[in-house]
Biotite code that builds the C-alpha atoms (Angstrom):
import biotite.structure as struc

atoms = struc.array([
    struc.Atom([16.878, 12.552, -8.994], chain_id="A", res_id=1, res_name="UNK", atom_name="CA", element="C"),
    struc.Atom([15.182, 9.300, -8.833], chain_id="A", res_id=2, res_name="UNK", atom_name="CA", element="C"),
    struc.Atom([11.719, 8.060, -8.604], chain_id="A", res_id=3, res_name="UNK", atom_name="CA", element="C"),
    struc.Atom([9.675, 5.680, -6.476], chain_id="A", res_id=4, res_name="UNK", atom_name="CA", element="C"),
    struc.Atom([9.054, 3.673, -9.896], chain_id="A", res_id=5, res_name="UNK", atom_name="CA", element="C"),
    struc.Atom([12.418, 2.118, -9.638], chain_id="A", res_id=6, res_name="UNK", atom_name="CA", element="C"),
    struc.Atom([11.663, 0.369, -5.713], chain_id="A", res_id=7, res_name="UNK", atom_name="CA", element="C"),
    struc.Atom([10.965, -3.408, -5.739], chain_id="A", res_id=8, res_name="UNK", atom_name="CA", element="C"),
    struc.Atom([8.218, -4.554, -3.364], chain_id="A", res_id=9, res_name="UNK", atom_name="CA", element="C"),
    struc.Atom([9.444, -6.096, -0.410], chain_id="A", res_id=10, res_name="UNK", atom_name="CA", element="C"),
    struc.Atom([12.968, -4.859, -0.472], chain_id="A", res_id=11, res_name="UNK", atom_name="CA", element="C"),
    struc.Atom([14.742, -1.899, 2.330], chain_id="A", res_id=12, res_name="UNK", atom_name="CA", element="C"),
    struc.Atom([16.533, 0.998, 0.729], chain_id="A", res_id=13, res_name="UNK", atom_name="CA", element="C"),
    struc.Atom([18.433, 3.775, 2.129], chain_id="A", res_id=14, res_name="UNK", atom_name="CA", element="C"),
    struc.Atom([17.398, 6.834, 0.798], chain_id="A", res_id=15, res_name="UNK", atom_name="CA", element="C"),
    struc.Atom([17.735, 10.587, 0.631], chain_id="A", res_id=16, res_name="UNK", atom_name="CA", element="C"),
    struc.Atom([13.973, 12.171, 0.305], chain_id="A", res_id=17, res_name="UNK", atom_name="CA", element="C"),
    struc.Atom([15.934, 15.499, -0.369], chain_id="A", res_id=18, res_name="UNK", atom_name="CA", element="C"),
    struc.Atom([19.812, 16.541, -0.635], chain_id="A", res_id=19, res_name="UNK", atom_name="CA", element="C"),
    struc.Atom([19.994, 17.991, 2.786], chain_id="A", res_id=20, res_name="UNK", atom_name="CA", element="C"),
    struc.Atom([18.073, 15.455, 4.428], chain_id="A", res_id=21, res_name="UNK", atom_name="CA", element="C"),
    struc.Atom([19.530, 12.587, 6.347], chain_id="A", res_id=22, res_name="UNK", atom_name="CA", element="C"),
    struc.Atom([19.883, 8.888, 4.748], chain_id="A", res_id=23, res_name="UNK", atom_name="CA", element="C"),
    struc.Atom([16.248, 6.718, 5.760], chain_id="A", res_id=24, res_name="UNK", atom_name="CA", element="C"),
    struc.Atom([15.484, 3.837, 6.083], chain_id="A", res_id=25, res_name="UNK", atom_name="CA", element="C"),
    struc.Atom([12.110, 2.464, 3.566], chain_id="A", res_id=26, res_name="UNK", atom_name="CA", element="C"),
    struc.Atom([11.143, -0.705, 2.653], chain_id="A", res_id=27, res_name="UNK", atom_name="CA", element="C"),
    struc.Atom([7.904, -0.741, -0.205], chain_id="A", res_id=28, res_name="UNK", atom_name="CA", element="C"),
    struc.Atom([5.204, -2.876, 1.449], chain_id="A", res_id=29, res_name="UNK", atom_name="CA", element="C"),
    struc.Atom([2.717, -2.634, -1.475], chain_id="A", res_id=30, res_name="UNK", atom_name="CA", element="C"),
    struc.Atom([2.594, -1.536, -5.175], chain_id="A", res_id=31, res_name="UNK", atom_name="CA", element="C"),
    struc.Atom([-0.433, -0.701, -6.828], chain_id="A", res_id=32, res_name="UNK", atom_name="CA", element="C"),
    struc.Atom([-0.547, 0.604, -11.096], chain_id="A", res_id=33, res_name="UNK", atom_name="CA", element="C"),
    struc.Atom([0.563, 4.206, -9.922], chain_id="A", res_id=34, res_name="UNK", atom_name="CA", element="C"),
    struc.Atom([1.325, 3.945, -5.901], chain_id="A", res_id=35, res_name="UNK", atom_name="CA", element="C"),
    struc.Atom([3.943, 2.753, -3.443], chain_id="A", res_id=36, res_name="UNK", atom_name="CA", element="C"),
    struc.Atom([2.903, 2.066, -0.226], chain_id="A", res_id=37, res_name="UNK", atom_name="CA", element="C"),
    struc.Atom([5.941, 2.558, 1.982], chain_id="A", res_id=38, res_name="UNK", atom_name="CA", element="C"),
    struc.Atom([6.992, 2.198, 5.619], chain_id="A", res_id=39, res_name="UNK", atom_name="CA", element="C"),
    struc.Atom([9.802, 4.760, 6.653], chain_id="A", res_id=40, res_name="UNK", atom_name="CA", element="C"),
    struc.Atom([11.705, 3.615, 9.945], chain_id="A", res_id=41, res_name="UNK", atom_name="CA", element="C"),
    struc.Atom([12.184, 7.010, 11.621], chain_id="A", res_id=42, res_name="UNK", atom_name="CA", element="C"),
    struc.Atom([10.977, 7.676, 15.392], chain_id="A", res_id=43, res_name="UNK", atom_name="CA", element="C"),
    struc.Atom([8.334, 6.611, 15.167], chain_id="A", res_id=44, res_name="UNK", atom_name="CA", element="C"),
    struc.Atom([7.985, 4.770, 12.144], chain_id="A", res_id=45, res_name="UNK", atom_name="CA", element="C"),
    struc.Atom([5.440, 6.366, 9.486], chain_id="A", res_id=46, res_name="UNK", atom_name="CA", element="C"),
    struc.Atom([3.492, 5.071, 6.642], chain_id="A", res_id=47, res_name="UNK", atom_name="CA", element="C"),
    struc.Atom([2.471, 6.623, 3.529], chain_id="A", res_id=48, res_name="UNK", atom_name="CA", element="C"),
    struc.Atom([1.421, 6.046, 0.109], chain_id="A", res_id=49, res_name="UNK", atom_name="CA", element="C"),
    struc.Atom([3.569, 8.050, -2.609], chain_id="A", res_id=50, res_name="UNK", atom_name="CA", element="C"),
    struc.Atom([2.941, 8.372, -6.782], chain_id="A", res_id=51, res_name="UNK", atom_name="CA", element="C"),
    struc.Atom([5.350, 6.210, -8.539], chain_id="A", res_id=52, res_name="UNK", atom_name="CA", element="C"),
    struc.Atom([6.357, 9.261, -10.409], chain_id="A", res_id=53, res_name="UNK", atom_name="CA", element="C"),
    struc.Atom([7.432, 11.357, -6.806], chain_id="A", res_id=54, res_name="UNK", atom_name="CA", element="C"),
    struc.Atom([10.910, 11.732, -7.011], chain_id="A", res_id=55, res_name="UNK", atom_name="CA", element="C"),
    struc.Atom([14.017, 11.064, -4.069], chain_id="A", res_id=56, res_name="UNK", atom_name="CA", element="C"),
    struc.Atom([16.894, 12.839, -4.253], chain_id="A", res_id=57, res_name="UNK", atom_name="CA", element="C"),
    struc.Atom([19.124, 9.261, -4.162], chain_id="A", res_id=58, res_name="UNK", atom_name="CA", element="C"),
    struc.Atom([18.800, 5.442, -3.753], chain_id="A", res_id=59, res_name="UNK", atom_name="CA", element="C"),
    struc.Atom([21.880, 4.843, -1.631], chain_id="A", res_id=60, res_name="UNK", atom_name="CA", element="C"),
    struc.Atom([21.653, 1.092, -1.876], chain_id="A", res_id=61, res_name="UNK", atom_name="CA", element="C"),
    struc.Atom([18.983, -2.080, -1.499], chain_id="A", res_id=62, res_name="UNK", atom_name="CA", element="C"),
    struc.Atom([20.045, -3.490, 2.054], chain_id="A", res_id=63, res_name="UNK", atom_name="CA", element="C"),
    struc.Atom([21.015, -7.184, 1.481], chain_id="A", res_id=64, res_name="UNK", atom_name="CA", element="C"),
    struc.Atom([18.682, -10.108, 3.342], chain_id="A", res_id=65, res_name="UNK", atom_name="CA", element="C"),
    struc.Atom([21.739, -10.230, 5.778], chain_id="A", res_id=66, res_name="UNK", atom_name="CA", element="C"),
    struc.Atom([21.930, -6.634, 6.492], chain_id="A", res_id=67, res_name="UNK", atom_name="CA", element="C"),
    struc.Atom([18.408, -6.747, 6.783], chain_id="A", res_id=68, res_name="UNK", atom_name="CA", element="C"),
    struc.Atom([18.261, -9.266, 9.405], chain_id="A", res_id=69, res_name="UNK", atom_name="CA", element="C"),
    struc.Atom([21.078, -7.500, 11.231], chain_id="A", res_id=70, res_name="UNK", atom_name="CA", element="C"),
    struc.Atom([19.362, -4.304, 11.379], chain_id="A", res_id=71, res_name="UNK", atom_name="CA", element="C"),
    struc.Atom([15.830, -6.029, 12.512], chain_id="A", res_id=72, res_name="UNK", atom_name="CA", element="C"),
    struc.Atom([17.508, -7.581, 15.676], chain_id="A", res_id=73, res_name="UNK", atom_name="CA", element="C"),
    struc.Atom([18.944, -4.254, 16.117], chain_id="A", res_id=74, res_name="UNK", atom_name="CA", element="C"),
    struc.Atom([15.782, -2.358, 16.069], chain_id="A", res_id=75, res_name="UNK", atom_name="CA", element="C"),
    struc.Atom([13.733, -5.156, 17.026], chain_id="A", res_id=76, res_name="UNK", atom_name="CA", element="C"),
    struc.Atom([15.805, -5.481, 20.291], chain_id="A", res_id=77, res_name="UNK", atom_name="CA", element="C"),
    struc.Atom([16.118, -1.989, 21.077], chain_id="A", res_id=78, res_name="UNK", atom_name="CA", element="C"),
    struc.Atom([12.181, -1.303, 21.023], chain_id="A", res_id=79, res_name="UNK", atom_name="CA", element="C"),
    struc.Atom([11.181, -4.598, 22.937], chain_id="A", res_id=80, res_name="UNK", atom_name="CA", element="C"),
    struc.Atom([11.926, -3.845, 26.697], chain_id="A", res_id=81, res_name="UNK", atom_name="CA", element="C"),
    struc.Atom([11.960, -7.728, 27.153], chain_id="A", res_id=82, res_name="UNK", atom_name="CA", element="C"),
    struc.Atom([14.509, -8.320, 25.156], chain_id="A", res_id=83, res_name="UNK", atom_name="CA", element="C"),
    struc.Atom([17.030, -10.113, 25.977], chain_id="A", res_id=84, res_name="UNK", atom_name="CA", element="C"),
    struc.Atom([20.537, -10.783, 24.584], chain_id="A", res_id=85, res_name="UNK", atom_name="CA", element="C"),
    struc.Atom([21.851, -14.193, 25.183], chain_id="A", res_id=86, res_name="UNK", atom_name="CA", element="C"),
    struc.Atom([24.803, -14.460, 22.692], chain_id="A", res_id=87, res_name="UNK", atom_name="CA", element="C"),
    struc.Atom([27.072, -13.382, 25.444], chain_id="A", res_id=88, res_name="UNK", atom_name="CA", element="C"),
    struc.Atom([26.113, -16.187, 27.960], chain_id="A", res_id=89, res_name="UNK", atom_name="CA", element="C"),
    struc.Atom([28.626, -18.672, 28.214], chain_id="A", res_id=90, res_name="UNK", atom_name="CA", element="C"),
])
């Protein structure tokens, strides 16, 4: 078991809330003395503020800034209907 305590501001971690649920996405947007606000990319994406002391059952890994920026033109892409891919255009 792990706690919120331990996330870095700014950064995306996969994460296991409990050990039967499935690996999420989070990144911590802000920190306050005792909170974390974070921003959980499910479907929809949800927002909530959680104690520093609330505990996860296991921080997979901090996604790189290159795996970050991977996964954001992923997602990005997928939920603009405008979106267009041109790296296949020759």
């Amino acid at each position: 078991m792990y706690t919120y305590d331990l996330l870095e501001t700014g950064c995306y971690y996969l994460v296991k809330m409990k050990e039967d649920s499935p690996v999420t996405l989070i990144k911590v947007a802000v920190a306050s003395d005792h909170c974390l606000f974070i921003q959980r990319y499910d479907d929809p994406m949800e927002t909530e503020w959680k104690l520093k002391k609330d505990t996860l059952h296991d921080i997979i890994e901090c996604l790189t800034d290159e795996t970050v920026k991977i996964w954001e033109e992923q997602f990005l892409g997928s939920k603009n209907p405008f979106y267009e891919d041109d790296s296949n255009e020759e």
